[in-house]
C-alpha positions as CSV (number, residue, x, y, z in Angstrom):
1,X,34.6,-1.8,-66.9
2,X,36.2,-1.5,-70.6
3,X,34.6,-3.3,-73.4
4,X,36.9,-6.8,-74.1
5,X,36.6,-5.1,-77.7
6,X,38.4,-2.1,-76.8
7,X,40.9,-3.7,-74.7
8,X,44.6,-2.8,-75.8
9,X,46.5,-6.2,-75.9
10,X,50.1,-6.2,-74.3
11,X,52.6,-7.3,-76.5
12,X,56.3,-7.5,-76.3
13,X,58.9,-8.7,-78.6
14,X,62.6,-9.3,-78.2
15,X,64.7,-9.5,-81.7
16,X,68.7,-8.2,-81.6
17,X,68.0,-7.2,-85.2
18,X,67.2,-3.3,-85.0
19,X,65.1,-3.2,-88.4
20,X,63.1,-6.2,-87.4
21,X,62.0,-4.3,-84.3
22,X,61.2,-1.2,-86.0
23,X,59.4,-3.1,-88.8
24,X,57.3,-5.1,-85.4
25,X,56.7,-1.3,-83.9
26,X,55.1,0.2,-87.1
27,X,53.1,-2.7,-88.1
28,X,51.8,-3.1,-84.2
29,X,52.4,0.0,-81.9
30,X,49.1,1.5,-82.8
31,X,46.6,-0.6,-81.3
32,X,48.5,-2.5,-78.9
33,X,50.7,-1.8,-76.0
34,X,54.4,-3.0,-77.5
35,X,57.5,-3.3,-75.6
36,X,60.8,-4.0,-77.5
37,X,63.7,-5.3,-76.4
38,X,67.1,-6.4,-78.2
39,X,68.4,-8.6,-75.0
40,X,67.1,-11.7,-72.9
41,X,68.2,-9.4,-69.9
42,X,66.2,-6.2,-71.2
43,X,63.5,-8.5,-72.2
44,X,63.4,-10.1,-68.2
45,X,63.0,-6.6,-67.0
46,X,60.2,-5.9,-68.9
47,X,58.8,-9.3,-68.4
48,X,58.9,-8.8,-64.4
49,X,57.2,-5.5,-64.4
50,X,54.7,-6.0,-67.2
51,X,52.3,-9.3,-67.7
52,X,52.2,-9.4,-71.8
53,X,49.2,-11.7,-73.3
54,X,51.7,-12.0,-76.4
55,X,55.6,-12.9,-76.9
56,X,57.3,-12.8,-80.1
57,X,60.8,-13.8,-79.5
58,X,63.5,-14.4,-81.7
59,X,65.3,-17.8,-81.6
60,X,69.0,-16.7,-81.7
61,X,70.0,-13.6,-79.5
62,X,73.7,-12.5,-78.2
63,X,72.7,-13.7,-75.0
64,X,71.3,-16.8,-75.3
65,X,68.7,-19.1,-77.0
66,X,65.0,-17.8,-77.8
67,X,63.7,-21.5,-77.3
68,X,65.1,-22.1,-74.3
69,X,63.1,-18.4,-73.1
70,X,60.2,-20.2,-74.8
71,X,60.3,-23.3,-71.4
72,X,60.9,-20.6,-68.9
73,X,58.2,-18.6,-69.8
74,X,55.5,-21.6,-70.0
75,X,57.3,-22.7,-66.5
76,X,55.9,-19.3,-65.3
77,X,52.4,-19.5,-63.2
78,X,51.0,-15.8,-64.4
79,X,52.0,-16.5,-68.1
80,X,50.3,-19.8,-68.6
81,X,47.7,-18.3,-70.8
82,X,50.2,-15.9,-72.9
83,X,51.1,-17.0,-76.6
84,X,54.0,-17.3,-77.7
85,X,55.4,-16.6,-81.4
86,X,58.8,-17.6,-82.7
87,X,60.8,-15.9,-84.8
88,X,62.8,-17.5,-87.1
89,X,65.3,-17.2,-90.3
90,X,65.9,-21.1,-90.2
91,X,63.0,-22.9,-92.5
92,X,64.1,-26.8,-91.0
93,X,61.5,-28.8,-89.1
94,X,64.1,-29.6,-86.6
95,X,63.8,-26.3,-85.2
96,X,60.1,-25.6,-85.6
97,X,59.3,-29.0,-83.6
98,X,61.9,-28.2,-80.9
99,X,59.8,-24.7,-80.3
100,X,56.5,-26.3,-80.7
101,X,57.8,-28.6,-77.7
102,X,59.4,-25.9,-75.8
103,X,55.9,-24.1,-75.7
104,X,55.6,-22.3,-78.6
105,X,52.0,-21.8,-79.8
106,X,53.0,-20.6,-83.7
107,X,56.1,-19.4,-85.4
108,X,56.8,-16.5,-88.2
109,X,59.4,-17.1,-90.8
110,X,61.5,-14.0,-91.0
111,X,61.1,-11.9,-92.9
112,X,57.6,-11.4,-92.9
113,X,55.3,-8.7,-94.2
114,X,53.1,-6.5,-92.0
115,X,49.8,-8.4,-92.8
116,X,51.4,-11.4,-91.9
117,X,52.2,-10.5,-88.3
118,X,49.2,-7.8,-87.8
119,X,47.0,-11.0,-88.8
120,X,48.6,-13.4,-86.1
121,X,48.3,-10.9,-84.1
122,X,44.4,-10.1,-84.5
123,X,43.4,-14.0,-84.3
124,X,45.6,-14.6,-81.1
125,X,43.5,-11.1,-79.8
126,X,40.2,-13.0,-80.7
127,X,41.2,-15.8,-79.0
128,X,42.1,-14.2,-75.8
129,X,38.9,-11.8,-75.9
130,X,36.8,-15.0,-76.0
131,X,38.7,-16.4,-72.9
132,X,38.2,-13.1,-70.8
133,X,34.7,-13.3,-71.8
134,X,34.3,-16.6,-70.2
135,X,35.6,-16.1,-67.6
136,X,33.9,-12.8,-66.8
137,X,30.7,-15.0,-67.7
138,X,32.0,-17.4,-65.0
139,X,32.7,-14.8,-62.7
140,X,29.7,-13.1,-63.2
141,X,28.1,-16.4,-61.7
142,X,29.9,-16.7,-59.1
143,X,28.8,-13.6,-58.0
144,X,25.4,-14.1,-58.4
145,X,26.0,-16.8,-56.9
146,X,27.2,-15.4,-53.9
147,X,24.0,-12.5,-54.1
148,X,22.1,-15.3,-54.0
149,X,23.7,-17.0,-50.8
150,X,23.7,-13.6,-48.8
151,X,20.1,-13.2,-49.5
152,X,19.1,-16.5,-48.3
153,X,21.2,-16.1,-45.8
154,X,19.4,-12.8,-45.1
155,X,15.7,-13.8,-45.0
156,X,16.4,-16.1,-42.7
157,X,17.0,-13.5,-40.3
158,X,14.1,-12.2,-41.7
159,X,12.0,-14.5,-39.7
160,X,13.0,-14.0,-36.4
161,X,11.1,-10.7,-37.0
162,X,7.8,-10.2,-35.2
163,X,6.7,-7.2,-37.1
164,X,5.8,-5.5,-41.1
165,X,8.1,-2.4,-40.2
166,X,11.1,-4.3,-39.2
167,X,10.3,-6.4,-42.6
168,X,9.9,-3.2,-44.5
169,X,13.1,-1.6,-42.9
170,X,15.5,-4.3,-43.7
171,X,14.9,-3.2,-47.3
172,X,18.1,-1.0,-46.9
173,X,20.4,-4.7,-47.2
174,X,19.9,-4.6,-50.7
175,X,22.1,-1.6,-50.8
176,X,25.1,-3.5,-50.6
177,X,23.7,-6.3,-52.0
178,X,23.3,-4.8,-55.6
179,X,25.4,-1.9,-55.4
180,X,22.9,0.7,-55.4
181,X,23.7,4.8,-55.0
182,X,20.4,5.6,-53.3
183,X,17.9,3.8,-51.3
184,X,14.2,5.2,-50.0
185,X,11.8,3.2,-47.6
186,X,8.3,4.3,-47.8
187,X,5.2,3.6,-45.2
188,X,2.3,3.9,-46.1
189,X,0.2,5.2,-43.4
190,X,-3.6,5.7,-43.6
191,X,-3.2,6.1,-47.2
192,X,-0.4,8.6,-46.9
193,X,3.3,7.3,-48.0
194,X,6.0,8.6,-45.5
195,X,9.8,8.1,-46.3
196,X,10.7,6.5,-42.6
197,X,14.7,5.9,-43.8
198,X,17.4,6.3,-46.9
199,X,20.9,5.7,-47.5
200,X,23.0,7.9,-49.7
201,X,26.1,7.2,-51.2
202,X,25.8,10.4,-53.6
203,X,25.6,14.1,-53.0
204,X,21.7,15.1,-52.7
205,X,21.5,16.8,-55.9
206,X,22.7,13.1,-57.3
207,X,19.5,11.3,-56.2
208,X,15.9,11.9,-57.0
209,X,14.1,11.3,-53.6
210,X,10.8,9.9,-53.6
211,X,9.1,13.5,-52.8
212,X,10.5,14.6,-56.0
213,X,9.8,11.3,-57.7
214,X,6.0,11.8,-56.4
215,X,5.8,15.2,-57.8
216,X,7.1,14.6,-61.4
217,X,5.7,11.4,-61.9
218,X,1.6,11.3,-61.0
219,X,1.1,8.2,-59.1
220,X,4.0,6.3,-60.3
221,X,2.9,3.3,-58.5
222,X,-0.6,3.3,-60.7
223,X,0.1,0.9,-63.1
224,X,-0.6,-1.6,-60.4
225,X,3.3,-3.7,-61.0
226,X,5.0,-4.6,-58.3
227,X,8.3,-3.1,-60.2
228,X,8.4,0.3,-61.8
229,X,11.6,0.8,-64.2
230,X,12.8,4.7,-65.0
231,X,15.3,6.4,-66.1
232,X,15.0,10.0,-65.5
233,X,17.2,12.7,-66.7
234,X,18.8,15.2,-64.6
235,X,22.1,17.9,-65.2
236,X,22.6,16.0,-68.1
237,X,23.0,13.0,-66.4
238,X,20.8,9.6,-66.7
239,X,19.4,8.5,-63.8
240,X,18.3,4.7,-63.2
241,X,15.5,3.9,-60.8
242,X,12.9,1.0,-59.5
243,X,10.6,1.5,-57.8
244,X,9.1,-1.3,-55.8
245,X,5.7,-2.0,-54.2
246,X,5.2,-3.8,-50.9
247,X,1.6,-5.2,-51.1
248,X,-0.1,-7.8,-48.2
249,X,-2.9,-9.0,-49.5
250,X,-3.7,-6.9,-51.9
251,X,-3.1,-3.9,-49.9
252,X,-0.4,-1.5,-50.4
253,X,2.2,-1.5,-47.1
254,X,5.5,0.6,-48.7
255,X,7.5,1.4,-51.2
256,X,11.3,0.8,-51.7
257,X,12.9,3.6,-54.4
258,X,16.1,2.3,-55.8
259,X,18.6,4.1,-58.0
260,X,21.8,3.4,-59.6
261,X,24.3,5.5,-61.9
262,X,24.1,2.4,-64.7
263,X,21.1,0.8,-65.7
264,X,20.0,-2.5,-63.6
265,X,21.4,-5.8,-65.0
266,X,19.6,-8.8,-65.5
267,X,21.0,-10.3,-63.0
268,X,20.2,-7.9,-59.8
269,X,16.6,-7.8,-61.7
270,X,16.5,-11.2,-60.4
271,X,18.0,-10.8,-56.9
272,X,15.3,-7.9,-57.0
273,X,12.7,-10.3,-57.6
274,X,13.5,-13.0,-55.3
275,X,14.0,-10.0,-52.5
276,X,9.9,-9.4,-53.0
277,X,9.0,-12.7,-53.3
278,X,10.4,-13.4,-50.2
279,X,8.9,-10.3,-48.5
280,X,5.6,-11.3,-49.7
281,X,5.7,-14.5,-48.1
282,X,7.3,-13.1,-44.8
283,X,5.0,-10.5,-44.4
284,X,2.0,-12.8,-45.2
285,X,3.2,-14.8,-42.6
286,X,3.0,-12.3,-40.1
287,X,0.3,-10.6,-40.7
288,X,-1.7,-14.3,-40.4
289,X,0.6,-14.9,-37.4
290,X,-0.8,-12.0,-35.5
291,X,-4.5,-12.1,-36.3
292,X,-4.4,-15.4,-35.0
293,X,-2.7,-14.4,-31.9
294,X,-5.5,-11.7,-31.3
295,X,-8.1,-14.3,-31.5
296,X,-6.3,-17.0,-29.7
297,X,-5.6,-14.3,-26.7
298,X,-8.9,-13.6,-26.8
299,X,-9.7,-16.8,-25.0
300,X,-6.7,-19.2,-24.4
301,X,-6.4,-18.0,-20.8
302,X,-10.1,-19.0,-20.1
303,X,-10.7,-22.3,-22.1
304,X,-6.9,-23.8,-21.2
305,X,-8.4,-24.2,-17.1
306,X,-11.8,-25.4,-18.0
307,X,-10.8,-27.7,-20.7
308,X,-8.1,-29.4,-18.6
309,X,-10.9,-29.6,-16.2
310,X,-13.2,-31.1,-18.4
311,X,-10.9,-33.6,-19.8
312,X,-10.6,-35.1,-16.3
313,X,-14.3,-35.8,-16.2
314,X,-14.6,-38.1,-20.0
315,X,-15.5,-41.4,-19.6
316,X,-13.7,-44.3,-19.8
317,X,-16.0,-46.1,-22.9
318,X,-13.4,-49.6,-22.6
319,X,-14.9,-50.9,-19.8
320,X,-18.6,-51.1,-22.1
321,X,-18.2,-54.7,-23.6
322,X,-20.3,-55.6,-26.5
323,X,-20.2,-51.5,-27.4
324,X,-18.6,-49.4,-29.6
325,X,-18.7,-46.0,-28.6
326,X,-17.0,-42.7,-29.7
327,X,-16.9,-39.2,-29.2
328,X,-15.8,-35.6,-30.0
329,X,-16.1,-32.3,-27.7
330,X,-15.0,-28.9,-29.2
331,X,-15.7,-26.2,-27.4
332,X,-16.3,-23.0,-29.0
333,X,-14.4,-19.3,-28.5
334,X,-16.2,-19.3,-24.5
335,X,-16.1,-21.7,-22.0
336,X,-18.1,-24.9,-22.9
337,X,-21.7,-25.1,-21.7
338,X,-22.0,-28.6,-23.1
339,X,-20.8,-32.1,-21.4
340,X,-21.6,-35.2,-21.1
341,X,-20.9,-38.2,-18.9
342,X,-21.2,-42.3,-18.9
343,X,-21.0,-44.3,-15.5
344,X,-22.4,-47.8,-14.4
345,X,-25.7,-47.4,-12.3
346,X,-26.0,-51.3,-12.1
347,X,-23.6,-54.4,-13.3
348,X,-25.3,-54.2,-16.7
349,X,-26.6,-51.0,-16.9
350,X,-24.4,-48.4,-18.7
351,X,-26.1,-44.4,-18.0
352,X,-24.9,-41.6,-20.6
353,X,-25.9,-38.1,-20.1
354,X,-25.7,-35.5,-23.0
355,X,-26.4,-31.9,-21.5
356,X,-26.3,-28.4,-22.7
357,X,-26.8,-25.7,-20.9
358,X,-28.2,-22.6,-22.1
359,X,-25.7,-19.6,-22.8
360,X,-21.4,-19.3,-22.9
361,X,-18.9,-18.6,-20.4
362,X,-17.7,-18.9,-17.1
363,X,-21.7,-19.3,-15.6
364,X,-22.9,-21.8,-18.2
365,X,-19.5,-24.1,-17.5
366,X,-19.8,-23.8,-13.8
367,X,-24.0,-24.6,-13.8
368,X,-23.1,-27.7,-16.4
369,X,-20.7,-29.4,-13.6
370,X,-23.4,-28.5,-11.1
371,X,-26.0,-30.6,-13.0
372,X,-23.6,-32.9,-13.7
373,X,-22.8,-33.3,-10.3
374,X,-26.4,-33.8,-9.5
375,X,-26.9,-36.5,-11.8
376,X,-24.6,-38.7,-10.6
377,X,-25.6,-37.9,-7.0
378,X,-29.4,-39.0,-8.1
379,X,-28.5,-41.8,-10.4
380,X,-28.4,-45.0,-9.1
381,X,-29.8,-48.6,-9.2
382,X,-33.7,-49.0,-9.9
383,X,-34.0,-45.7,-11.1
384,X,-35.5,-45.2,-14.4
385,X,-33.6,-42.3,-16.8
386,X,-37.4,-40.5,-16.0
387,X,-37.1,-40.3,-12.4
388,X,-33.7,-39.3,-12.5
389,X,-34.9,-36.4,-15.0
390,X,-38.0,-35.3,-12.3
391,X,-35.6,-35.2,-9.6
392,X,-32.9,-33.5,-10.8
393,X,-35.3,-30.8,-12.8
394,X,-37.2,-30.1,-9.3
395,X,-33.8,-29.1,-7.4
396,X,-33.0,-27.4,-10.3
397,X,-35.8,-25.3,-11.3
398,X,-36.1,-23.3,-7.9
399,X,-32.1,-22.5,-8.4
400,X,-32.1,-21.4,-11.6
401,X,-35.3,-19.7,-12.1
402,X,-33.8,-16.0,-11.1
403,X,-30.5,-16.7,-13.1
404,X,-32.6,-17.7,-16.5
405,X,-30.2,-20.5,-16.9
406,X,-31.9,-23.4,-18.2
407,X,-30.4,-27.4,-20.2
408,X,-31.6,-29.5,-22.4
409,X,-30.7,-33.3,-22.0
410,X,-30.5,-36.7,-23.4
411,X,-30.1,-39.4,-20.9
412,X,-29.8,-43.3,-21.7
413,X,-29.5,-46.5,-19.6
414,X,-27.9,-49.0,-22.0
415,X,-28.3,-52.5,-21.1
416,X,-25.4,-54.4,-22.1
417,X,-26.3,-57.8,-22.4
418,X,-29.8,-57.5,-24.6
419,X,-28.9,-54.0,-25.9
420,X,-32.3,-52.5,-24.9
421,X,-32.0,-48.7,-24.1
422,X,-34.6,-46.8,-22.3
423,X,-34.3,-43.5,-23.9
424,X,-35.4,-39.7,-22.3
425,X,-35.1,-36.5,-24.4
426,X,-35.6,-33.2,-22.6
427,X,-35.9,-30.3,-25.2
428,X,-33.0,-31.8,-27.0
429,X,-32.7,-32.2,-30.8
430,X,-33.5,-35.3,-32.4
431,X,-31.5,-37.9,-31.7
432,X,-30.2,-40.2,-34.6
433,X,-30.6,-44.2,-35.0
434,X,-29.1,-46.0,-37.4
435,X,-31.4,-49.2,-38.0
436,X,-28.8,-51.9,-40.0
437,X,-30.8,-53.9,-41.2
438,X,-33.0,-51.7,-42.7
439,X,-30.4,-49.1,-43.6
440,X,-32.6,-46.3,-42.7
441,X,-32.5,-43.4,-39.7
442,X,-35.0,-43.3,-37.2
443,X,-35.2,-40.2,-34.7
444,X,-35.2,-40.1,-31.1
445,X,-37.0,-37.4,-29.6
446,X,-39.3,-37.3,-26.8
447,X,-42.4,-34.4,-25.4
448,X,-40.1,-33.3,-23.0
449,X,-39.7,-29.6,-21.6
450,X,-35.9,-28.6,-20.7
451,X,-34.4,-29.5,-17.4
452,X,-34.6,-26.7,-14.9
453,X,-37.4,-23.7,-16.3
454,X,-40.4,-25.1,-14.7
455,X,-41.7,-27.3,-11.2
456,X,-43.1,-30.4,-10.7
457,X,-42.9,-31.9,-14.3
458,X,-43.3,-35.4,-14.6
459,X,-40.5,-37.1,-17.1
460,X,-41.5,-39.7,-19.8
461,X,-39.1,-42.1,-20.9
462,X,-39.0,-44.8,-23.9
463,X,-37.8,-48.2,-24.8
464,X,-35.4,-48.9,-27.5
465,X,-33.9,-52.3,-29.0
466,X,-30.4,-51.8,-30.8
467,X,-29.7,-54.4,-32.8
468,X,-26.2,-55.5,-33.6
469,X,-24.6,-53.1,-36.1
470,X,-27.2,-50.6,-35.2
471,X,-25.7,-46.9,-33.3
472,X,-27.1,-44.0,-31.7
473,X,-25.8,-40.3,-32.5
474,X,-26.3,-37.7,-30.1
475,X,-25.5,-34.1,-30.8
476,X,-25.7,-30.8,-29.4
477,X,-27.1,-28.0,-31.7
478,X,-24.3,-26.3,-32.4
479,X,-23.6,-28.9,-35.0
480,X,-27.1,-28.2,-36.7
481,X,-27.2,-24.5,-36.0
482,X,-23.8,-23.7,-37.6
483,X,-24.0,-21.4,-41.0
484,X,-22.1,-21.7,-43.9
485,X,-19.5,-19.0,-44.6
486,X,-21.0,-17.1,-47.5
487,X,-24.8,-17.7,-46.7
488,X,-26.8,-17.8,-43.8
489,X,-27.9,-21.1,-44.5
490,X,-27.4,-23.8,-41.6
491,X,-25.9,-27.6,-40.9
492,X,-29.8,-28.9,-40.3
493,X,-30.4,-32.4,-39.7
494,X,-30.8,-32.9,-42.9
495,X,-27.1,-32.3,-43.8
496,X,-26.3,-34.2,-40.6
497,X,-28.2,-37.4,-42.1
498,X,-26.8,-37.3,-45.0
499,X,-23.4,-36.8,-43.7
500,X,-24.1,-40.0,-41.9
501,X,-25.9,-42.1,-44.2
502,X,-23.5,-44.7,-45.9
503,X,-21.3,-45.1,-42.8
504,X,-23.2,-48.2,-41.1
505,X,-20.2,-50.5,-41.8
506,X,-17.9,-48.2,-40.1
507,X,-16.7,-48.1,-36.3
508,X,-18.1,-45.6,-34.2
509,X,-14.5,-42.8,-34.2
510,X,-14.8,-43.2,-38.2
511,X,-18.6,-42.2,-38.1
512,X,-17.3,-39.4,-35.6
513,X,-14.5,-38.4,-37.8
514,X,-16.4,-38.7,-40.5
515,X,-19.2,-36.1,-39.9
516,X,-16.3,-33.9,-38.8
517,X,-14.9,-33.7,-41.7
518,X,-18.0,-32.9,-43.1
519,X,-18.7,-30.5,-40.8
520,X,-16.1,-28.0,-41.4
521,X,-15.7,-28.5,-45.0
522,X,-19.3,-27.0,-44.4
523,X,-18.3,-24.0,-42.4
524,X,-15.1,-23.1,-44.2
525,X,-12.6,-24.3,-41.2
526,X,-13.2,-21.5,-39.4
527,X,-13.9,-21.9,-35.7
528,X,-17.9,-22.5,-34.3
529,X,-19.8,-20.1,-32.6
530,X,-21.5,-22.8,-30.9
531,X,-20.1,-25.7,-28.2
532,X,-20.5,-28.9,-30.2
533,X,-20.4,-32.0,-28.6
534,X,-21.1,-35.6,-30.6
535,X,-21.7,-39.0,-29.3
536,X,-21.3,-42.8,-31.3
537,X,-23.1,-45.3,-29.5
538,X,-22.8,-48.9,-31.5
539,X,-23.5,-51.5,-30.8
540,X,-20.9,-54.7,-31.7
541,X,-21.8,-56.0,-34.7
542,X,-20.6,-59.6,-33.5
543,X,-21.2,-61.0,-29.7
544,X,-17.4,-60.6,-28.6
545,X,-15.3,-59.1,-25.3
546,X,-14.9,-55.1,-27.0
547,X,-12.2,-52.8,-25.5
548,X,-13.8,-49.6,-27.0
549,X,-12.7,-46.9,-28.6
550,X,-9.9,-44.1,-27.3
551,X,-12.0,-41.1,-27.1
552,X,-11.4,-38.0,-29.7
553,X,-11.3,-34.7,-28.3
């Protein structure tokens, strides 16, 4: 596009007087584009075929009036902009007012001298460069403007893609979209860049493919940018180039080699930009969205059946009055090995069972609802959580002995009007009590062996008085066992304490939520390797009717 500068303005004068119009043509035929005429018809001819930016017209002509021309032009849509100079022998105001009104923009007394009208002439041209540049300024806007709208319109097709090629591919739109000669895509492949596509609207000796780029320039993409500027010179011709780099994560993916006959303006710099910003973001997404989908394949189809299972078998905790009891149950990667269970075995007795079984999968989930099976089959009224314990170990042991399966297990019988608990551990961490009124932990933790390794073991049980505002937590160890992401260094029951220390006052799914929270801040939010199953037992700390507590999963 020409320079505003250097534009030629278009000019045309009608005057009947022959000197006058030669005296116009030397003083502006040389740097603008004049057309004379001597007639209002000759002048309409012109008029019709060329669109003038300036009219100097003389106010009495042999076929008519110059200010009457002066309302016809203004009336006209395409000269609305053009000035208009009147030329004039008569000095009265009558006459200058009448053109002013008629849409005159400035009048010239004749005669005039060639500075005079060359002078007009050059402010009128200042004025209309400054108008073109405005509106090229606006226009220029608008069409960034519009970049800007096809590339948003663009990436949001991006996201229907399910892959980094198709992401890296699509790079070809912004041929179009900046007006480029030449574009490369280049794939990285185990450490080797391979050009998988180009468009061309120049002849191949025009463009400077990435091979060629590759081979003049050593490792042009070693200054680490994500753009590379260049202009390179070839047959004497100037040769504009960016060079982009697709990273994810740090890694290099691609390349995308641009090139344009002109240099890049500010504004497709921008859209450039934006483009990789995008990109990034995209191709983040999907490269997160597919490692996750590895690991969730890895074992949705297994945990989705058990855990529906599972959630069938949680008991109902509303139906314990005068208790407060919550719980959480994550399984880890495999099938859960952990459950536990909560039943009347008399009108006040309330039974809980925590129990994990040794090992992950498919056999430790399918033994766990054997044993749970079997503890509800030898629980009942007058039974002690000891002599559940014997029983269910001695059927037990002669099973599993050849499948080295073994469980560990916490069993309770909660009596719900005094809130005495007789309390059994078998090989199971340390359970937790929370003592109100002396604000301190106690554990829970009996000389137990596991449930199911060796015969004829006789169970020992103990007695426990909760009172009001006091709570039992039970656990499995994969809460205690869990290492931190960096170190090798684990939960402990130290950490668990602590976690729980200061949260007497709350209600048993805040103290559940609570060490949760903690939990995972621990282990960096990534998932466990171990089942984890936790357990609020509190008791009210007011004698009222309780509905309990929805339980968390």
């Amino acid at each position: 596009m020409m320079p505003v500068k250097d534009r030629k303005l278009k000019v045309a004068a009608l005057d009947d007087d022959k000197l006058v119009r030669e005296f116009i043509k030397r003083a502006l035929n040389e740097d603008n584009e004049l057309y004379l005429a001597q007639t209002i018809e000759e002048f309409s001819g012109i008029i019709n075929t060329v669109k003038p930016d300036i009219f100097l017209i003389d106010i009495n002509l042999p076929d008519g009036n110059g200010i009457d021309l002066c309302l016809e032009i203004k009336n006209r849509l395409e000269f609305r902009d053009a000035f208009i100079i009147i030329l004039t022998g008569q000095i009265n105001d009558e006459t200058i007012e009448l053109a002013y009104s008629n849409g005159a923009d400035d009048y010239l007394r004749k005669p005039f001298n060639t500075y005079e009208l060359s002078s007009k002439i050059r402010i009128l041209k200042n004025i209309i460069d400054s108008r073109i540049n405005l509106r090229q300024s606006y226009q220029n806007q608008l069409d960034h403007n519009v970049q800007l709208f096809k590339l948003g319109n663009y990436v949001k097709k991006l996201f229907n893609q399910k892959d980094l090629d198709s992401i890296l591919r699509s790079s070809e739109v912004l041929m179009d979209m900046i007006d480029l000669s030449y574009i490369e895509i280049i794939k990285v492949r185990r450490g080797l860049p391979l050009s998988i596509s180009n468009k061309n609207k120049l002849s191949d000796d025009e463009i400077i493919p990435f091979k060629e780029l590759r081979k003049n320039l050593y490792q042009v993409d070693s200054t680490g940018k994500d753009y590379n500027f260049l202009r390179i010179r070839k047959k004497n011709r100037n040769i504009h180039i960016c060079f982009i780099t697709f990273k994810i994560f740090n890694n290099i993916y691609g390349y995308a080699l641009l090139q344009k006959e002109v240099p890049f303006s500010q504004s497709e710099r921008e859209i450039m930009f934006l483009y990789l910003d995008y990109i990034k973001l995209l191709s983040g997404n999907i490269f997160i969205q597919n490692e996750l989908k590895t690991m969730n394949d890895n074992y949705k189809k297994e945990i989705e059946v058990i855990r529906k299972f599972e959630l069938n078998l949680f008991p109902d905790f509303k139906q314990v009055k005068e208790f407060d009891m919550a719980y959480s149950f994550m399984p880890a990667l495999e099938l859960s090995g952990d459950f536990f269970d909560g039943y009347f075995i008399d009108d006040d007795i309330y039974q809980i069972v925590l129990c994990d079984v040794a090992g992950h999968g498919i056999a430790s989930s399918y033994i766990g609802n054997q044993i749970r099976t079997m503890f509800r089959s030898h629980s009942g009224p007058g039974k002690t959580p000891s002599e559940i314990a014997t029983i269910v170990n001695n059927s037990l042991s002669k099973d599993l002995a050849e499948l080295h399966h073994y469980c560990t297990a916490q069993i309770l019988h909660i009596f719900t009007d005094t809130g005495q608990v007789i309390f059994l551990s078998a090989g199971h961490p340390a359970a937790l009590m929370w003592e109100n009124k002396s604000e301190e932990f106690r554990e829970l933790q009996s000389r137990n062996p596991v449930i199911g390794m060796f015969d004829d073991i006789k169970y020992k049980d103990s007695l426990i008085n909760m009172n009001r505002g006091d709570y039992i937590f039970l656990y499995t160890d994969g809460i205690i066992e869990e290492s931190a992401r960096d170190s090798h260094e684990m939960f402990g029951l130290k950490r668990l304490k602590s976690s729980l220390m200061g949260r007497g006052k709350n209600n048993s799914l805040e103290i559940v939520h609570g060490c949760l929270g903690d939990f995972y801040e621990f282990n960096g939010y990534r998932p466990q390797h171990d089942d984890i199953t936790m357990l609020c037992i509190k008791r009210c700390p007011e004698s009222r009717p309780f509905k309990g507590t929805e339980p968390e999963i």
